[in-house]
C-alpha positions as CSV (number, residue, x, y, z in Angstrom):
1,X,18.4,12.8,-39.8
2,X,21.8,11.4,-38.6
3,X,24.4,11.5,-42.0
4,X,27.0,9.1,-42.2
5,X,29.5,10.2,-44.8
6,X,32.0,7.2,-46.0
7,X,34.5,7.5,-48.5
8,X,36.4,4.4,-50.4
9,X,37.9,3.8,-47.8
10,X,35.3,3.6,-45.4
11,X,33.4,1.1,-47.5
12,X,36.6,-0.7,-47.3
13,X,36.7,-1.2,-43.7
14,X,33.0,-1.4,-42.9
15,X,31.9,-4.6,-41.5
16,X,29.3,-6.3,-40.0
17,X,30.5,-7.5,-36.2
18,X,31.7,-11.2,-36.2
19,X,30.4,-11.5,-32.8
20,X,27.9,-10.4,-29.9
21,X,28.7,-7.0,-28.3
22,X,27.8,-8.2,-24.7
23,X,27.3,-4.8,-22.8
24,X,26.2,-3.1,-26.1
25,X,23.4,-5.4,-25.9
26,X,23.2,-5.2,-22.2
27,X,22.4,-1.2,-22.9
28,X,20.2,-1.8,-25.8
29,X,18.2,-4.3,-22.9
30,X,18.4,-1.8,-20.2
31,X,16.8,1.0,-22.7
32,X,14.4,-1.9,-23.5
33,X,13.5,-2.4,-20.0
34,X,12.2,1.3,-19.1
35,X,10.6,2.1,-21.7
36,X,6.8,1.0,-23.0
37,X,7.3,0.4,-26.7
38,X,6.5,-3.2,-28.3
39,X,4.3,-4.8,-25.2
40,X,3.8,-8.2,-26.8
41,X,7.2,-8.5,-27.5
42,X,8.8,-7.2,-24.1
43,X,5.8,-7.0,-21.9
44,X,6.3,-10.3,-20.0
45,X,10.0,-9.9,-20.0
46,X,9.7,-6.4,-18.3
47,X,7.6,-7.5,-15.8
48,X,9.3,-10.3,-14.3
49,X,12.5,-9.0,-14.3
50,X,11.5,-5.4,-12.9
51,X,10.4,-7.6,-9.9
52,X,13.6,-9.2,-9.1
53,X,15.9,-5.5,-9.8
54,X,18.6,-5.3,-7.2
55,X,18.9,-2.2,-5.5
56,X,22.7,-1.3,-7.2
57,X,21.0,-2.7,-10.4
58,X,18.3,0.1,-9.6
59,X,21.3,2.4,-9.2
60,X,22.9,1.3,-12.9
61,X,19.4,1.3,-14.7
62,X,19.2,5.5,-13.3
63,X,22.1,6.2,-15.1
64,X,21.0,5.2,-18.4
65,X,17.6,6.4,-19.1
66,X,15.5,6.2,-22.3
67,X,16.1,9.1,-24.7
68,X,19.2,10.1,-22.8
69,X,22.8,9.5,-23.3
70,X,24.2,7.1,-21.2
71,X,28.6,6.8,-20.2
72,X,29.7,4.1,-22.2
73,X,32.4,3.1,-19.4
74,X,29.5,0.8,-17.9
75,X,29.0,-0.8,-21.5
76,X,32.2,-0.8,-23.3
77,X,31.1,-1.7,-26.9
78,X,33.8,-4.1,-27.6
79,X,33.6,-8.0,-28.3
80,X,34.6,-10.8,-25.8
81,X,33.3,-12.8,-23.0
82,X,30.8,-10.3,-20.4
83,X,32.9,-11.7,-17.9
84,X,35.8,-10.2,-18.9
85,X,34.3,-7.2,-20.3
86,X,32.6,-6.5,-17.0
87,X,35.7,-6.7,-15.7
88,X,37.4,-4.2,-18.1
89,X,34.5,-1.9,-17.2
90,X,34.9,-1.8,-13.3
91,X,39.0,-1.2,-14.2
92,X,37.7,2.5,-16.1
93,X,40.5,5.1,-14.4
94,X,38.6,7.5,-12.3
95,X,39.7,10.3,-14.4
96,X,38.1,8.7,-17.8
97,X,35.0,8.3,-15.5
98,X,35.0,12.3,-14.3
99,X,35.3,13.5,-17.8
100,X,32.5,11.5,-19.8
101,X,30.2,12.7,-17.1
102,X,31.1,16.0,-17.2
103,X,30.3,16.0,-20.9
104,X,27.0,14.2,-20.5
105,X,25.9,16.8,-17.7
106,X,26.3,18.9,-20.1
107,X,23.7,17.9,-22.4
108,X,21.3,15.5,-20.2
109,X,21.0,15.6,-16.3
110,X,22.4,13.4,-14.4
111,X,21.2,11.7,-10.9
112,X,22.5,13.9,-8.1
113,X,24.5,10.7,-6.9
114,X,26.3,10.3,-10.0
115,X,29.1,13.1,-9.2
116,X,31.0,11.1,-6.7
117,X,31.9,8.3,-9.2
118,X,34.9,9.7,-10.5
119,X,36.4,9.6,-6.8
120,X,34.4,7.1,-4.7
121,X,35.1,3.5,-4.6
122,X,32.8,2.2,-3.0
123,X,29.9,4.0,-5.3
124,X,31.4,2.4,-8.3
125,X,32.0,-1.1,-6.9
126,X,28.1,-1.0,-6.0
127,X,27.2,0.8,-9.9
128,X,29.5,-1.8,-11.7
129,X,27.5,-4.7,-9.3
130,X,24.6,-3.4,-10.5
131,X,25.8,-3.6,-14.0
132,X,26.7,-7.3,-13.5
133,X,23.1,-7.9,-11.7
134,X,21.6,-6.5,-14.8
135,X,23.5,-8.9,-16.9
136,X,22.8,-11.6,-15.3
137,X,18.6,-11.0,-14.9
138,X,18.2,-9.6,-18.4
139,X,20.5,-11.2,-20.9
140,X,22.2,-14.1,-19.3
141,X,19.0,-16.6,-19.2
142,X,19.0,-16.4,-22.7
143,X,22.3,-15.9,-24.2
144,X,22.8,-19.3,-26.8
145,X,19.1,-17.7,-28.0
146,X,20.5,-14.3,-28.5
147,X,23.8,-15.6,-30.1
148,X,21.8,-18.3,-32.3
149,X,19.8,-14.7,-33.2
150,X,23.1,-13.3,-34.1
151,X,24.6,-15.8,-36.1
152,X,21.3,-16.6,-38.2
153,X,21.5,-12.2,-38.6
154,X,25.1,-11.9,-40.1
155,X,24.2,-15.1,-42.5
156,X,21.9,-13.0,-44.2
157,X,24.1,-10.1,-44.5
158,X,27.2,-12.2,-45.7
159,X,24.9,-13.5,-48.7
160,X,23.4,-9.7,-49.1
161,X,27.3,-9.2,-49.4
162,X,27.5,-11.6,-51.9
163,X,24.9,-10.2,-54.0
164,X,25.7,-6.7,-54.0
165,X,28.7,-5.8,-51.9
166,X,28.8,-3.5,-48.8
167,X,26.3,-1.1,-50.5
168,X,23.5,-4.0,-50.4
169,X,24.2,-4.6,-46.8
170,X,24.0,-0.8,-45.7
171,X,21.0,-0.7,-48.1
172,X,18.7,-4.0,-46.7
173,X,20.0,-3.5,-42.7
174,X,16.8,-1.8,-41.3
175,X,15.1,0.0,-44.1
176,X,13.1,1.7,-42.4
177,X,15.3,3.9,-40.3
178,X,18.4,3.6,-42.7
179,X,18.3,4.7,-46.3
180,X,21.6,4.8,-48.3
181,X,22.5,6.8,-51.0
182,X,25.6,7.0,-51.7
183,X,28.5,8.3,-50.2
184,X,25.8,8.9,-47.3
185,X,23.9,6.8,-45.0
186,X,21.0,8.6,-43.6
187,X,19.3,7.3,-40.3
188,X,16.1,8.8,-39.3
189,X,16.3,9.6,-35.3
190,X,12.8,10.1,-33.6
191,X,14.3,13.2,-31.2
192,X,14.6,15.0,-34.7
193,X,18.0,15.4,-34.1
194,X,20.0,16.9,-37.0
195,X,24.3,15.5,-37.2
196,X,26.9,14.7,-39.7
197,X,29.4,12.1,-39.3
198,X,32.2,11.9,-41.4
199,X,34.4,8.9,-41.1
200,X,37.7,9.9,-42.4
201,X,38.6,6.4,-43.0
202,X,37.7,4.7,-40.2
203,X,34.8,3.2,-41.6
204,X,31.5,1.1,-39.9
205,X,31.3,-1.5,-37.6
206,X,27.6,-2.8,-37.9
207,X,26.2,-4.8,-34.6
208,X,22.7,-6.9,-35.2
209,X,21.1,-6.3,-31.8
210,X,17.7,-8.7,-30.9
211,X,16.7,-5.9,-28.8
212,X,17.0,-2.9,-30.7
213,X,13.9,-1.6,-32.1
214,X,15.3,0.6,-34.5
215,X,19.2,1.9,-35.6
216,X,21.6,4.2,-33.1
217,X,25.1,5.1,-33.1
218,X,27.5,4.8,-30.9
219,X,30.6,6.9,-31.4
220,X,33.5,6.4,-29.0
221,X,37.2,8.3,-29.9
222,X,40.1,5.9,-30.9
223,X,37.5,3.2,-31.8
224,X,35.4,3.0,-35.1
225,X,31.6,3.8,-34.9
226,X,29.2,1.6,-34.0
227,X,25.4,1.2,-35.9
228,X,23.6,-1.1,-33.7
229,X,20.4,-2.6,-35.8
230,X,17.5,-4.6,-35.4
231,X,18.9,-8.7,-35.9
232,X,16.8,-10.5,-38.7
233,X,14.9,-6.9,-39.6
234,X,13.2,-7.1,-35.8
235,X,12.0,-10.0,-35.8
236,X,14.8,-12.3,-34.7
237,X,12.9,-13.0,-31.1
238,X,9.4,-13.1,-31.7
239,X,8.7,-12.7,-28.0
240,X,10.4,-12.6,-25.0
241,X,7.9,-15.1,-23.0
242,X,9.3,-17.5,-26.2
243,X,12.8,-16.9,-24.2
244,X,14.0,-19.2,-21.7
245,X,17.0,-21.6,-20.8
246,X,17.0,-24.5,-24.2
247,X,15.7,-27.6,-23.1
248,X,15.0,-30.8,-25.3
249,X,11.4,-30.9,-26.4
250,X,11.3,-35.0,-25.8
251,X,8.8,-35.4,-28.8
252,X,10.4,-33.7,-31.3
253,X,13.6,-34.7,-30.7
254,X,12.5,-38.5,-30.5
255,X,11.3,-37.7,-34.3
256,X,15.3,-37.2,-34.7
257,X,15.8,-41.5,-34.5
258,X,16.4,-42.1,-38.2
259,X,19.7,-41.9,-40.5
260,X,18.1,-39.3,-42.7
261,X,17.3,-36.4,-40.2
262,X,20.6,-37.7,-38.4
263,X,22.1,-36.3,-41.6
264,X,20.4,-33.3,-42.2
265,X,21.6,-31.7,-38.5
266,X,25.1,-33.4,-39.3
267,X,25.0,-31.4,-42.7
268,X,23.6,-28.3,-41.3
269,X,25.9,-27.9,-38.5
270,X,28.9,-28.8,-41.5
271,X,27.1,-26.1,-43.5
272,X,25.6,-23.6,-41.0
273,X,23.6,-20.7,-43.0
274,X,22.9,-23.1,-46.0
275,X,20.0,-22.6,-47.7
276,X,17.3,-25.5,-48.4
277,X,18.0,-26.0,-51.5
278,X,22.0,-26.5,-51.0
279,X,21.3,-28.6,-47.5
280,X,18.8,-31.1,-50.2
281,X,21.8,-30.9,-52.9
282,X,24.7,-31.8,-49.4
283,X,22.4,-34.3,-48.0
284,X,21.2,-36.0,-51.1
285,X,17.6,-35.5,-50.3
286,X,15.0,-33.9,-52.1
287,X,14.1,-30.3,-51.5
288,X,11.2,-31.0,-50.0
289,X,12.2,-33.9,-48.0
290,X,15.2,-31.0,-46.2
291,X,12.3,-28.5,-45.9
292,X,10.6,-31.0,-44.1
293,X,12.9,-32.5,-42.0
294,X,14.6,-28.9,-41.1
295,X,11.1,-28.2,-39.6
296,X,11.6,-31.0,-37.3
297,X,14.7,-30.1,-36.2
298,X,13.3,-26.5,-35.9
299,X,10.6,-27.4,-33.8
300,X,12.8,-29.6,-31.2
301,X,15.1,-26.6,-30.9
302,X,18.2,-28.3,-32.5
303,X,18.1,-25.7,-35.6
304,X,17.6,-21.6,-36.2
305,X,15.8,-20.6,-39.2
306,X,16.1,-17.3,-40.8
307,X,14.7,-15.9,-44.8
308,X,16.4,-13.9,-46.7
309,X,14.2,-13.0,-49.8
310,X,13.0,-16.8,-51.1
311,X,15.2,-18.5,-49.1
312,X,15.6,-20.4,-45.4
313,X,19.3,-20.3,-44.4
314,X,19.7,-23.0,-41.4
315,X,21.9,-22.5,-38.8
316,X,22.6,-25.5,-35.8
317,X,21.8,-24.5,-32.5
318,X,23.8,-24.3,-29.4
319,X,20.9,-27.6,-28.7
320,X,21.8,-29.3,-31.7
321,X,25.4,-29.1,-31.5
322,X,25.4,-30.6,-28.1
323,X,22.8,-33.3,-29.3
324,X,25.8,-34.4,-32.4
325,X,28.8,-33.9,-29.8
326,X,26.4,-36.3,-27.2
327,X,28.3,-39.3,-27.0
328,X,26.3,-42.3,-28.5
């Protein structure tokens, strides 16, 4: 069991990440990548993208291995655009590189090639390449999915927020790997490894992750800790074969040609996370006239759906956005 130990302050300052965590998601897909877990849901993913690996994206993938720890200068958990955080990662000082290797050899082994980063160039342009490579084959394809997945994720955690404060949100996250019980927040680890965290006041950022299969931590020094989790209690992407570049479905979004469902997107994307009963109440429909019509708009791609208990909380899409800013 991994113990988190917070105090006031800590539940002060924990949050829940206002936005992706490009290369924490990057690792969390690299992890995914290697190992075997979840077939249906990765299985056609792995397969088509393990036959289009790079060789310096072949180089990055050996250096993080599942079940080992992996230098966090190749994925800097930190928010921003993965250009520029790629770029933050290839500008690492060769000394910070040295020493979080030296620490991880210490614990897990390390490729034989991996000594030489810390003073050759050339290696770490072609590592960092590979990093970008990786990017760019396993997440980029599908990034307004995986941001739609994100926002739809922290809508239910602001309204678990509203209902019972930080302690709901730690408590409804992942149950089944995180239990809280106060001051502590216990997550079970499959190695069987035994720590104690104590957060003298730093407190929790907590990152929704749609290719996490269960909690870790990241803990980094002069930045607070990270708890990555499964996004929409892992089952934000169904499948990966669902996963692709958006594209209008033409009959579902010809079903969009009336003032009414014209309204409900307009309302949604004014509203984004309202439930079905508030988008009826904003739209002045009935209930069931939003649940239906938010299934059209579901189904031609133009809005993301999430529950939370007995509710749907609609979010637009990066597709439906577009669609109201299309010029008429």
């Amino acid at each position: 069991m991994y113990r988190i130990h917070f105090t006031v302050h800590d539940l002060a300052r924990t949050r829940v990440s206002p936005e992706p965590l490009p290369l924490q998601e990057l690792h969390v897909a690299v992890r995914a990548l290697q190992d075997r877990g979840q077939p249906l849901r990765f299985g056609a993913w792995r397969r088509a993208c393990a036959g289009a690996l790079s060789e310096p994206a072949r180089l990055a993938l050996s250096l993080s291995r599942p079940n080992m720890v992996a230098p966090t200068f190749c994925w800097p958990e930190l928010p921003g655009a993965p250009e520029q955080l790629l770029e933050q990662a290839r500008a690492t000082p060769n000394d910070v590189v040295a020493a979080e290797l030296a620490e991880i050899a210490c614990r897990d082994p390390l490729p034989s090639w991996a000594a030489g980063l810390g003073r050759d160039a050339e290696l770490r342009d072609r590592l960092h390449t590979g990093v970008e490579q990786l990017f760019a084959l396993l997440l980029a394809p599908y990034w307004s999915q995986l941001t739609e997945a994100y926002a739809a994720d922290r809508a239910v955690r602001l309204r678990q927020f509203q209902a019972g404060g930080i302690a709901a949100v730690l408590s409804a996250a992942s149950p089944e790997w995180l239990r809280w019980r106060p001051p502590v927040l216990e997550i079970r680890i499959p190695s069987g490894i035994e720590h104690d965290l104590y957060l003298e006041g730093q407190g929790l950022l907590l990152a929704p992750s749609a290719f996490a299969t269960r909690p870790y931590v990241t803990v980094e020094v002069d930045r607070q800790p990270v708890v990555a989790y499964p996004a929409g209690g892992g089952d934000a992407l169904v499948g990966l074969t669902a996963l692709a570049p958006q594209q209008p479905n033409g009959t579902a979004v010809a079903a969009l040609l009336g003032q009414t469902r014209a309204t409900i997107l307009t309302t949604i994307a004014a509203h984004p996370s309202c439930t079905t009963t508030e988008l009826a109440r904003l739209a002045d429909v009935s209930p069931a006239g939003a649940s239906q019509h938010a299934t059209v708009l579901r189904a031609a791609g133009l809005v993301h759906t999430v529950r939370y208990r007995n509710s749907a909380l609609h979010t637009p899409t990066q597709l439906g956005l577009a669609l109201l800013d299309t010029p008429t």
